[in-house]
ZATI-361868 format. One line per field, with one value per residue (C-alpha): x, y, z; residue number from 1; chain. Coordinates in Angstrom, 3 decimals. Example, Ala and Ser with C-alpha at 12.3 -4.5 7.8 and 13.67 -1.06 7.14 Angstrom:
! residues 2
u <- [12.300  13.670];
v <- [-4.500  -1.060];
w <- [7.800  7.140];
i <- [1  2];
ch <- [A  A];
END
This chain:
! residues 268
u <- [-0.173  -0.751  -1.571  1.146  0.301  1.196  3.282  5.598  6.710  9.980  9.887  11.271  7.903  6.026  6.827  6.599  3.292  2.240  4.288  1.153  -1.558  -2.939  -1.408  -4.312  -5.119  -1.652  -1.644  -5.548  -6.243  -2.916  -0.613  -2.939  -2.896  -0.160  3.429  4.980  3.013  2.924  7.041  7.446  5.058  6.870  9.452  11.732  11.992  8.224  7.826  11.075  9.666  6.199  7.807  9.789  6.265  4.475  7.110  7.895  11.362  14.026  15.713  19.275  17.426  20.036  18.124  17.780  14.646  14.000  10.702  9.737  6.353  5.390  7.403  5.139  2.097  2.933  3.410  0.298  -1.283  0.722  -1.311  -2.298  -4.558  -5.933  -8.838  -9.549  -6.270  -6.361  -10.425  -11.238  -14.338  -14.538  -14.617  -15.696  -14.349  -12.719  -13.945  -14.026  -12.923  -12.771  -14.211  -13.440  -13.450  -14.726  -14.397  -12.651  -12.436  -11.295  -9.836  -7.932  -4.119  -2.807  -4.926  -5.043  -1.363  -0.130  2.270  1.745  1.982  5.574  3.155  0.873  -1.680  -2.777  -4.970  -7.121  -5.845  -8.153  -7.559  -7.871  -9.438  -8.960  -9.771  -8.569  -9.440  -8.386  -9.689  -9.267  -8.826  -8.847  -7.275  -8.897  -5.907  -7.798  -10.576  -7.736  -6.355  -3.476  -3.843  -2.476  0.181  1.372  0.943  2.519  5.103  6.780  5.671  6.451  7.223  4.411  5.433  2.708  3.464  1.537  2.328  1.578  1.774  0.984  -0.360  1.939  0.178  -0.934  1.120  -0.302  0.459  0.676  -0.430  -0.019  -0.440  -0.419  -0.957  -0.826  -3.308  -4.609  -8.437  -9.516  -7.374  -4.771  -1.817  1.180  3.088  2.954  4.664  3.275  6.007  5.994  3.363  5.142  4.708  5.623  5.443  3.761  4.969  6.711  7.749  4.056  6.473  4.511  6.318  6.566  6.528  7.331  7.851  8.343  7.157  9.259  9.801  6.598  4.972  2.740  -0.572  -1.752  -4.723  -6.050  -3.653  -5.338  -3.972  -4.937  -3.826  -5.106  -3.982  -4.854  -3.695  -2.008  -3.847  -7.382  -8.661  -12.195  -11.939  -9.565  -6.024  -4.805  -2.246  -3.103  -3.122  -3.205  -1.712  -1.577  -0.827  -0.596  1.491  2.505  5.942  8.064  10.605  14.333  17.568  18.557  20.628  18.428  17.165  15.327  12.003  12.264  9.680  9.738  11.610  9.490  9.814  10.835];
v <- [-145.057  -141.714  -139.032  -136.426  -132.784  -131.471  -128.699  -131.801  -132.240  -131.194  -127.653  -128.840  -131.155  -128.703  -126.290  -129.113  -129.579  -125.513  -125.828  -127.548  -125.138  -121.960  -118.946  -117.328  -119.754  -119.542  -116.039  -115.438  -118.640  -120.694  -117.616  -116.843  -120.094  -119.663  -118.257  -120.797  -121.146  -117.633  -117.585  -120.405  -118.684  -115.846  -117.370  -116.721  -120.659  -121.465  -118.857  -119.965  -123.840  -122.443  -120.559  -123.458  -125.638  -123.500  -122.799  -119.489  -120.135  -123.298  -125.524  -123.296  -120.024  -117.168  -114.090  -111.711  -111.406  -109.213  -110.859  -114.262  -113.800  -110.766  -112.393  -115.427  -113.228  -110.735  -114.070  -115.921  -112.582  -111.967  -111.841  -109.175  -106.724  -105.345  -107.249  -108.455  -107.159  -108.592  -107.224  -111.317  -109.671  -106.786  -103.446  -104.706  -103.284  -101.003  -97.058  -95.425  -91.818  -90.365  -92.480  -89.973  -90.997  -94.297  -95.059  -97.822  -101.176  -104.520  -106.388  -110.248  -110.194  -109.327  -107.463  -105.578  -104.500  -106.310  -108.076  -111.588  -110.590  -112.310  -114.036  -116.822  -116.964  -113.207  -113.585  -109.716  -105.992  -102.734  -100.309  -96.470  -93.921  -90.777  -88.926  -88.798  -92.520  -93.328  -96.186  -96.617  -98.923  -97.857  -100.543  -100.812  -102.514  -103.344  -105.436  -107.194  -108.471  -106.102  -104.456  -101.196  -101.976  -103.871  -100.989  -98.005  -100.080  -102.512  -101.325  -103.935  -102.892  -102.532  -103.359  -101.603  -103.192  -102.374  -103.183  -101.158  -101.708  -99.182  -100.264  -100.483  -98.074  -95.573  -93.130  -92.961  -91.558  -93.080  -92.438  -93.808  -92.653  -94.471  -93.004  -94.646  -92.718  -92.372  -93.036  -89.755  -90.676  -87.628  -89.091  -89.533  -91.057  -91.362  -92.587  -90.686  -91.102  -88.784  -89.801  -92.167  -91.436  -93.878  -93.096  -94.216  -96.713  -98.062  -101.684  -102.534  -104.230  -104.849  -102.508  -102.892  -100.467  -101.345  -99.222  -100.154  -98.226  -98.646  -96.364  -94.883  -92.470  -94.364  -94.159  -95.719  -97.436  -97.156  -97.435  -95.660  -97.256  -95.169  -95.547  -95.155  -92.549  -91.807  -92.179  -89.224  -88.855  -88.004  -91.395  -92.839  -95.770  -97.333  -96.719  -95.455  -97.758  -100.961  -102.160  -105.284  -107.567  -104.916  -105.781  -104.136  -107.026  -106.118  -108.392  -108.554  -105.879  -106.802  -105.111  -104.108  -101.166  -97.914  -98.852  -96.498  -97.320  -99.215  -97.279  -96.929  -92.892  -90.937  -92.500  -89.999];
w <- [-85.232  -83.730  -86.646  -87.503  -87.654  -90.880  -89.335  -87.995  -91.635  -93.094  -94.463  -97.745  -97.752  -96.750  -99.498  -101.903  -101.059  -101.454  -104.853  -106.001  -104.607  -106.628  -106.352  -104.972  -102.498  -100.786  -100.715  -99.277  -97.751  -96.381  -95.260  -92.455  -90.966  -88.718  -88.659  -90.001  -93.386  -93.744  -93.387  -96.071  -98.325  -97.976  -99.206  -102.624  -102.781  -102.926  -105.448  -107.733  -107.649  -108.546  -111.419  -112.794  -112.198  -114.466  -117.146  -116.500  -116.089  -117.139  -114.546  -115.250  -115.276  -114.463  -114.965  -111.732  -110.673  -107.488  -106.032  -106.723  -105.595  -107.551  -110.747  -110.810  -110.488  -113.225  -115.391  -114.186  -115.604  -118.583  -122.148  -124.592  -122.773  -126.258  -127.498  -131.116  -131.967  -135.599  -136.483  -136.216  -134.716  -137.123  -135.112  -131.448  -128.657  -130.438  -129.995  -133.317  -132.704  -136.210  -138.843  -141.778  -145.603  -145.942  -142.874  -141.175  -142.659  -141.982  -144.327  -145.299  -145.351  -147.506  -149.396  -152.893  -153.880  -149.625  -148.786  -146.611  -142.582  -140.436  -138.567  -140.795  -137.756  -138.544  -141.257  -141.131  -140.743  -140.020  -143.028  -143.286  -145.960  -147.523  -144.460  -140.626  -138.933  -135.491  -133.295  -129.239  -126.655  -122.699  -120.637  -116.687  -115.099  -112.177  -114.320  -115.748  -112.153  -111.854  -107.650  -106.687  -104.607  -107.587  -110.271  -107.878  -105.705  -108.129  -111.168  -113.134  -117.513  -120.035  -123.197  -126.363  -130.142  -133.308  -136.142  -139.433  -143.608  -146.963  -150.118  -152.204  -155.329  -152.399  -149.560  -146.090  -142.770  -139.613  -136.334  -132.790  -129.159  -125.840  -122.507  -118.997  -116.903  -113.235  -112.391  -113.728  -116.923  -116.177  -118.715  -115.892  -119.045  -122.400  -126.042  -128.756  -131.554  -134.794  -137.633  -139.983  -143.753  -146.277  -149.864  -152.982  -154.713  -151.303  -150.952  -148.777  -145.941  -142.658  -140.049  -136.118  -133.504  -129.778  -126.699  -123.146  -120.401  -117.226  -113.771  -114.602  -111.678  -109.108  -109.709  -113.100  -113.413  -117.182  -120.408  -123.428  -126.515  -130.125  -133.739  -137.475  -139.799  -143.619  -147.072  -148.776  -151.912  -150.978  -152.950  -152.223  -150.594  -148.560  -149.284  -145.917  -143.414  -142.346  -138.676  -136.944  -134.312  -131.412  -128.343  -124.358  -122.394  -118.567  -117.837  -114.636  -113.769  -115.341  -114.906  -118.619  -120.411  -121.461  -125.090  -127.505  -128.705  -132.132  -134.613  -138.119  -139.021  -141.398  -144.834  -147.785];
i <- [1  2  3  4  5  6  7  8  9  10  11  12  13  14  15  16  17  18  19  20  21  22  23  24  25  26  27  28  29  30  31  32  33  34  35  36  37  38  39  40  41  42  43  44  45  46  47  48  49  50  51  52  53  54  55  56  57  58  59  60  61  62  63  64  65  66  67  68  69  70  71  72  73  74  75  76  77  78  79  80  81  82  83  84  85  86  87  88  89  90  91  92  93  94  95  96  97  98  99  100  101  102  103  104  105  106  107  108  109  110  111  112  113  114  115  116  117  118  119  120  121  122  123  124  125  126  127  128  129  130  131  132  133  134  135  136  137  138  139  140  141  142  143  144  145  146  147  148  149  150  151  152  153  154  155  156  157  158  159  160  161  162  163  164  165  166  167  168  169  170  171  172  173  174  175  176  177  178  179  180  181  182  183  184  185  186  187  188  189  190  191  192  193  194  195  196  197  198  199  200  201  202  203  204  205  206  207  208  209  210  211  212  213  214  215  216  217  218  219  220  221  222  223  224  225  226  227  228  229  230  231  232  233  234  235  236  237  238  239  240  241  242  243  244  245  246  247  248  249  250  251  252  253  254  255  256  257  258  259  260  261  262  263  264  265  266  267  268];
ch <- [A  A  A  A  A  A  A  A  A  A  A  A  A  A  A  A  A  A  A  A  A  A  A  A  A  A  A  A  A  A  A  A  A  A  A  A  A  A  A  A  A  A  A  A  A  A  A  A  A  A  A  A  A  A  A  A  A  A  A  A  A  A  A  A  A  A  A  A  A  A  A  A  A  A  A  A  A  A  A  A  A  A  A  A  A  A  A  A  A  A  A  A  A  A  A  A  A  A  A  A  A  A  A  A  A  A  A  A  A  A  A  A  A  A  A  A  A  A  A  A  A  A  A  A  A  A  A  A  A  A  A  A  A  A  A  A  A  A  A  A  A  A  A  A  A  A  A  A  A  A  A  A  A  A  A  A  A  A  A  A  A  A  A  A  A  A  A  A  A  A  A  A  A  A  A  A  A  A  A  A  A  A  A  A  A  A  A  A  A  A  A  A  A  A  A  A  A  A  A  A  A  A  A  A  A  A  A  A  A  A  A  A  A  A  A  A  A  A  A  A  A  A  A  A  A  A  A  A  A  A  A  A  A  A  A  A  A  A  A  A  A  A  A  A  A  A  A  A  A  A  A  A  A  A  A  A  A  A  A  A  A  A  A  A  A  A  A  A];
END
């Protein structure tokens, strides 16, 4: 039997078959073979079956997604940009820019006068002190696998949560800031919400904040992600907020109704 040239296959076998090669490999390797695979890996079909492959989306998926190809990416690449998020590691990778008081801290949930986190796999929080304490991450998009022409032309949503307690026998204020910056870390946009103060004698709760970026100015390659705070009775030791489970997560692009960002109003 004379051999058959691949190319002499169906196209629905064909695309079957690049269903099952990496992501990667299709797009650097296979797409210049010749027109033909670069049309069918072009296509939205290859990259909805690659989608549903991977789990990204259910066999009676409905949601509207503009590019196939750029929506498997962005969730091949989705995860929490932020590392040690929880202070498993105590303080690495984090950048300690004002270490007043006592100085950070880390901690095991849920601490003197705490209350238990929503989420039983969190088990440590970073605490505060008397005296200003703020701690940084800066986020190089580009390490983390995320291309220009991705960034400035689809721009796909970044999503920034924290999530924040009080003792319950001690006030503190809150702070957070979060800027998405160009290469020379100019702040093109930002989400710096007003300090949060919660009372003495408050109920301890463990708070979330979230905020999505999206339509964001071309351009931004860093995010700069900063929080801490301080209690509000000048006590020695550490009686300031409480942070843990942060988290920078990049998702694909949907089509959804302005919403505010959900953070905790000043407490009186």
């Amino acid at each position: 039997m004379a051999p058959v040239c691949i190319n002499e296959l169906p196209e629905n076998i064909l695309l079957e078959i690049f269903t099952h090669v990496p992501a990667r490999q299709l797009q650097l390797s296979c797409r210049l073979v010749c027109g033909l695979w670069h049309h069918l890996i072009d296509t939205a079909t290859l990259w909805k079956r690659k989608s549903l492959l991977a789990g990204f989306i259910t066999e009676h998926s409905d949601q509207h997604v503009d590019d196939w190809k750029i929506f498997f990416f962005l969730c091949s690449l989705r995860r929490n940009l932020l590392r040690n998020p929880c202070g498993e590691e105590n303080m690495t990778h984090w950048k300690l820019d004002f270490n007043g008081g006592h100085r950070w801290k880390v901690e095991t949930i849920p601490g003197d006068h705490g209350t238990d986190f929503p989420d039983s796999k969190v088990k440590k929080y970073f605490v505060t002190s008397y005296d200003l304490c703020l701690k940084s991450q800066l986020v190089d998009l580009k390490e983390q696998g995320y291309w220009e022409e991705l960034l400035d032309t689809y721009r796909p949503d970044i999503t920034v949560k924290d999530w924040f307690a009080a003792r319950a026998d001690c006030g503190c204020t809150y702070n957070l800031q979060v800027h998405l910056t160009t290469s020379d870390y100019i702040s093109l946009a930002s989400f710096e919400p007003p300090a949060v103060t919660i009372p003495q004698w408050s109920d301890a709760r463990w708070r979330e904040v979230s905020y999505t970026f999206s339509d964001y100015p071309p351009g931004v390659r860093h995010i700069l992600f900063r929080h801490g705070g301080k209690d509000t009775q000048f006590w020695a030791g550490w009686y300031g907020p409480r942070v843990t489970n942060s988290s920078i997560v990049i998702n694909p692009r949907t089509p959804r109704d302005p919403a505010p960002p959900t953070a905790e109003p000043e407490t009186t």
